[in-house]
Every structure is written in C-alpha cells, then in structure tokens.
N, C-alpha and C positions, 0 to 999 in steps of 0.2 A: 461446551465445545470439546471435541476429539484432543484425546492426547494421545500425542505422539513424539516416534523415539526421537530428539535430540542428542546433539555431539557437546561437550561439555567447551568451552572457552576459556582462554588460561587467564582472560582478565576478570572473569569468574568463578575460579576456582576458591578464593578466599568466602564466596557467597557458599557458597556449593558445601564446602565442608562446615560450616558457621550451622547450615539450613539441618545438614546432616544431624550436628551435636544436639541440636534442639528435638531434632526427630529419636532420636535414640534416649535423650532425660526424659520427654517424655512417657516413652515406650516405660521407662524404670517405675515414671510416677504411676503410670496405672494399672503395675503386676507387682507393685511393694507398695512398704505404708507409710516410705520417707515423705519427707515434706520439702521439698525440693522447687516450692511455687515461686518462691523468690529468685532462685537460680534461673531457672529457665524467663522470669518476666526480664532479668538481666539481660541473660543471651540475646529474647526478642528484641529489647532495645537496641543492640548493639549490633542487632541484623541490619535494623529498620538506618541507625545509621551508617552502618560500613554501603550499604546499598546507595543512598544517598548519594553518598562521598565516590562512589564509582561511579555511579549512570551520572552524575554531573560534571563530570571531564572525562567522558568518552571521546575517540580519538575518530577523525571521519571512517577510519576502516575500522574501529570496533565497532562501528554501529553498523557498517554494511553487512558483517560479519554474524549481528546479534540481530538484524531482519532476514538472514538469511537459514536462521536454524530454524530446525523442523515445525516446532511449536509454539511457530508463530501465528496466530491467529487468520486464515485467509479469508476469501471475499465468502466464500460458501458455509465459512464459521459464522459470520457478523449478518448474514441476512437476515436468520430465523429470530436476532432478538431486534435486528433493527424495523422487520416488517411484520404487521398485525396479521396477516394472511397473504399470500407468495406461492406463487406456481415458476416452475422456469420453463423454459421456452427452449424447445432446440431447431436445430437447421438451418443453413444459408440459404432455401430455396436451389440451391444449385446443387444437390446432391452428397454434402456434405457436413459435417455435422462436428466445431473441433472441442473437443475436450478442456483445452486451456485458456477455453473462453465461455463463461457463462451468461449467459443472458435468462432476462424474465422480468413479468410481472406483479408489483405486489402492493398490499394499502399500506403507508406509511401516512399514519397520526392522520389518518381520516383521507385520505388523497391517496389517488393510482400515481402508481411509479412506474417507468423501465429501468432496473438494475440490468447494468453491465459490469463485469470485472476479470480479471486474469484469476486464473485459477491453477495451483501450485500442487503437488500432491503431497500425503501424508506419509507415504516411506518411497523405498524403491519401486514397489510395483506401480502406486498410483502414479508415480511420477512418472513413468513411461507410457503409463497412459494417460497422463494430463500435461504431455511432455514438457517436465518442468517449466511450467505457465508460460512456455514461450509460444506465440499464438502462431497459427499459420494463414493463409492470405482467407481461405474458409471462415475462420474466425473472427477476421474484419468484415468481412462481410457479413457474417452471421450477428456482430454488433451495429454494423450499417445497419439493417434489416431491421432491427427493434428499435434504432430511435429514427427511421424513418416511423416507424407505427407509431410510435410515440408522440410525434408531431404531427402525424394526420389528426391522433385523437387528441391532441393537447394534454398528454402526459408528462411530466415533469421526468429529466434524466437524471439518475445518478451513475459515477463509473467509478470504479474501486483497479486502482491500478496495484500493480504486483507482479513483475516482471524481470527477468536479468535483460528481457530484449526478442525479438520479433524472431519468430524460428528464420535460421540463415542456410538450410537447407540448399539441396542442389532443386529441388523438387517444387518448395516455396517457391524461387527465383521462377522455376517454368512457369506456378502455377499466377504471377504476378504480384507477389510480396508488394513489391514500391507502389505499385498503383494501387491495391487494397487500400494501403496505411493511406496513402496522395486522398483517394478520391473521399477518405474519412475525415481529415483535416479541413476538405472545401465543403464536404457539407454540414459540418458540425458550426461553421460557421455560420450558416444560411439559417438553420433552425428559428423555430419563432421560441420555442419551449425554454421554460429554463434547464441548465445545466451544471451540475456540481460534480468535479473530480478530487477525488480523494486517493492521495499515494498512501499504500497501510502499510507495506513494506520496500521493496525494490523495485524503482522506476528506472526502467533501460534502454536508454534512448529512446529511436522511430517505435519500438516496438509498444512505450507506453504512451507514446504521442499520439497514435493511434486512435485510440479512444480518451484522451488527456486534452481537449478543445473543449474549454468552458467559462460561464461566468464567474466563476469563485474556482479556484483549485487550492483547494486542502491537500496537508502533511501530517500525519502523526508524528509523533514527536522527534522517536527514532526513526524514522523510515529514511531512505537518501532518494534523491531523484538526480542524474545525472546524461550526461552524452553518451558513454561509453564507460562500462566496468575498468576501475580504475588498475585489472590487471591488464586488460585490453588498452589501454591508455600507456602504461608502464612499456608494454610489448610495441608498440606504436611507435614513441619518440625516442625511450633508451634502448630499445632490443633486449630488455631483461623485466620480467614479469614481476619478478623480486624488489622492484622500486615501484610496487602497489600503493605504499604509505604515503612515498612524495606526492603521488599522483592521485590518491586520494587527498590529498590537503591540499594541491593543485588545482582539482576541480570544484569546491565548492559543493561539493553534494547535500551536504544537513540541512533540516529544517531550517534551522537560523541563517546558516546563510543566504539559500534561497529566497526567504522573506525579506532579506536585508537587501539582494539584489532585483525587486518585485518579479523576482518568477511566479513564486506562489504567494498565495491573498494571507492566511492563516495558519497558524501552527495548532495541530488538538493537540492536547497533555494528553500523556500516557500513564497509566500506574509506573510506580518506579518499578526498573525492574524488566518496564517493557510492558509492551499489551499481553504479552505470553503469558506473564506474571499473574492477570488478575481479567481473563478476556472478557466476560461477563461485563466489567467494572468499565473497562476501555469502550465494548458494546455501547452503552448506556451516553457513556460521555460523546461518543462519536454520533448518536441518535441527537442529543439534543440540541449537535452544535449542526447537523443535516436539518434540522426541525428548524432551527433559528434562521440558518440563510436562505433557506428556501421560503421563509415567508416574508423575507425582506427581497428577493427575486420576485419573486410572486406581485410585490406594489409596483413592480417597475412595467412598463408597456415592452411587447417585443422589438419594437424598433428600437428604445432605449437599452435593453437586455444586448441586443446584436452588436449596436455604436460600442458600449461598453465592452464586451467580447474583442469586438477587432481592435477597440483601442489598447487593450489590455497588451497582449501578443503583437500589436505594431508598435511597442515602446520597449518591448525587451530586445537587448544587443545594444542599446544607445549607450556609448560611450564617448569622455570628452579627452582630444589630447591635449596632454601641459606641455606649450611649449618653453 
C-alpha cells in the first residue's frame, strides 16, 4: 500500500521518538561491530508496550483524529489484497464520473463482487481531485448504478465507507445531493443481494449513509461513525468548535459504543497502532471476517436477508423513559 506524508499526533509523539531511537541503534548495529542486540530487543519490547498502553485508552477525538491522518489505509489500498482479480467501473450514465467514489467489480474467494467505497486522496493534489472523499450527488448515483447491476446479476455488495460527509456545495444542492443519498437508502433496502458495509475510517453522517444500508455493518476498530464531525456538533450547540472533545464523548462515535448501542453488528481488530501501522496485516484480517459473513448471508434466503435489514435500522433510536 502507498505511503504517504502524515502529520505527526501529540498523543503520539512518545511512539514516534521510542520508533526513531530503534531506528537509529540500529542503523549503529549495521555500520559497527557493537553488539547492541540486547538493547534494541529491549526498546522493541518497550515499543510493543507503551503502544499498547496508548491505543487502549484513546480518547473518541484521538481516534477521529488518528483515522483521519494521511496514511490511513483507504478503500483503493484494501481492494487489491482483498480481491483475486478487480476492474473498477466508472460513470453515473449521466455524464459524470466523481472521483470520491469508487466503484467496481472483482472475485472475492471464488465469487463476483460489486465493491463501492469513498475515496480519500493521498496528499494535497489528490485530495482536490478526490475531493477529500466527500462524494457528490454523481457519486451516489454512480454507486446506485453498480449495486443496481449487482442485483440484476446476483452479485453480492460490499461498501467501504470513509468519509468526513456528502460534498455540501452550492452545486451539489442544485445538482440534488438529498434525493441522491434518499433515493440510495430506499433501494438498498429492496435489494435481494447480500450487503456488507464496512466503516475503515470516518463515517460522516448522510454522506456515509449513502451507501451504509446493509445486513451486517462493520467497524474497524479505530475508525468513528457519527451524525456530524464533532467540530460541527461543538459549532452547533455551544458556538465554539473548541468544545470538539465534549462533543466528541457526547456522541458516541467508537466502535464500542456503536456496538453497545446496535448501530453496528461487529467490530474488526486492527493491528495496534492502527491499520496504518501494519495495512497488509489489517487487509488480511478484514478479508476473512468479509469471507465469514458473507457466507453466513449467503445461507439466508433474500426475503429473510430484506426482514433482517429492515429489522435491523427499524429498531435503532428505540429508547425507554424512566419515570
């Protein structure tokens, strides 16, 4: 997978310099004739736990924060080891073709696929031209369009969400942003096919809801899924962007809670560290646990797949009041 520049994190800086001292003993061990093996198997240990001891009480805005640096693995990273052969697909038939949304077909573990997913860029330039994976109303439709094919042929869906949120343009609005994202929600529900959405990094509101109507929806570990970027949320109720923190611990974004509140079915483990850390490693784990549900989908008939689906999404918001 591409690497690319990231911005360093102050809750990881103690990794960053730890990562460095190891990188520099052993630059010594293999231009001198110290013996220095012991040293450095120390430091690795003592990476392997200060890492630990961080990514395990990350705080909900360090992790929206550590999905949102560069070199995080996107949907365009994870497809080549998740599919045996993959073509993508472009155009909404309607003369447009957007960038922050990919689509295509590929065999996964013996079986045709339609992969969708937001697509994020890897510096400044791509990002302007994959305008920071924020999709435009083209793009929903350009993903309407494939798992409509999809379910002519009895293709199975995956959608790889990664999004701060649906491009909010002056232009989007004309071009019908709400009814794109609307008329995706009503038919992802009618589908006979199965359906697996998987959040890899930042799910942002309508814009990942979009293509986020399924029978299973997966989370990587770190990744958040939310209503609104919890600076937008901060600007919202207090008039200060600067109370992100409250308002991230206010909404609930993490894997774990999400799971606790059945938004989402599953959490995937990440390498510590993050999937940026070890993306190969995360690849592989994300393959098997797509492999697993999909052939427990697969035993289910589509009128059960559908029941399930709607049941799933007509039981989230149920809350009880104590009087």
């Amino acid at each position: 997978m591409s690497n690319r520049k990231t911005i360093s994190l102050d809750f990881l800086k103690p990794v960053l310099e730890l990562e460095y001292q190891i990188q520099q003993l052993s630059k010594v061990a293999n231009t001198s004739k110290l013996q220095i093996d012991q040293e450095l198997k120390s430091f690795q240990v003592e990476l392997g736990v200060l890492k630990k001891d961080i990514f395990s009480s990350l705080t909900p805005l360090q992790r929206l924060h550590l999905v949102r640096q560069a070199d995080r693995p996107t949907t365009l990273d994870y497809i080549p080891h998740l599919m045996d052969q993959w073509i993508e697909v472009h155009g909404d038939r309607a003369g447009g073709d957007d960038s922050a949304m990919v689509t295509g077909i590929g065999r996964f573990k013996g079986k045709t696929v339609v992969f969708i997913g937001h697509q994020r860029g890897k510096d400044t330039k791509d990002n302007v031209i994959r305008n920071f994976g924020m999709a435009s109303p083209g793009g929903y439709r350009k993903a309407l369009r494939l798992m409509q094919h999809a379910n002519r042929f009895n293709f199975p869906i995956f959608t790889f969400i990664d999004t701060p949120g649906a491009w909010a343009g002056i232009e989007a609005e004309q071009l019908g942003q709400g009814e794109a994202i609307a008329v995706n929600l009503r038919e992802m529900f009618s589908f006979n096919v199965p359906i697996i959405c998987t959040v890899l990094g930042e799910g942002g509101s309508g814009g990942a809801l979009g293509i986020g109507i399924g029978d299973k929806i997966l989370m990587l570990e770190y990744a958040v899924y939310t209503v609104a970027t919890p600076e937008a949320c901060a600007a919202i109720l207090w008039k200060d962007s600067k109370k992100s923190l409250e308002a991230a611990e206010a909404l609930k974004i993490t894997s774990a809670d999400l799971q606790l509140l059945g938004i989402i079915d599953d959490v995937i483990e990440e390498p510590i560290g993050g999937s940026q850390s070890n993306s190969i490693c995360a690849a592989n784990i994300l393959k098997n646990k797509l492999d697993y549900e999909l052939n427990n989908l697969m035993n289910l008939s589509s009128d059960e797949r559908k029941e399930m689906r709607y049941n799933k999404f007509r039981k989230m918001g149920t809350f009880y009041e104590v009087l």
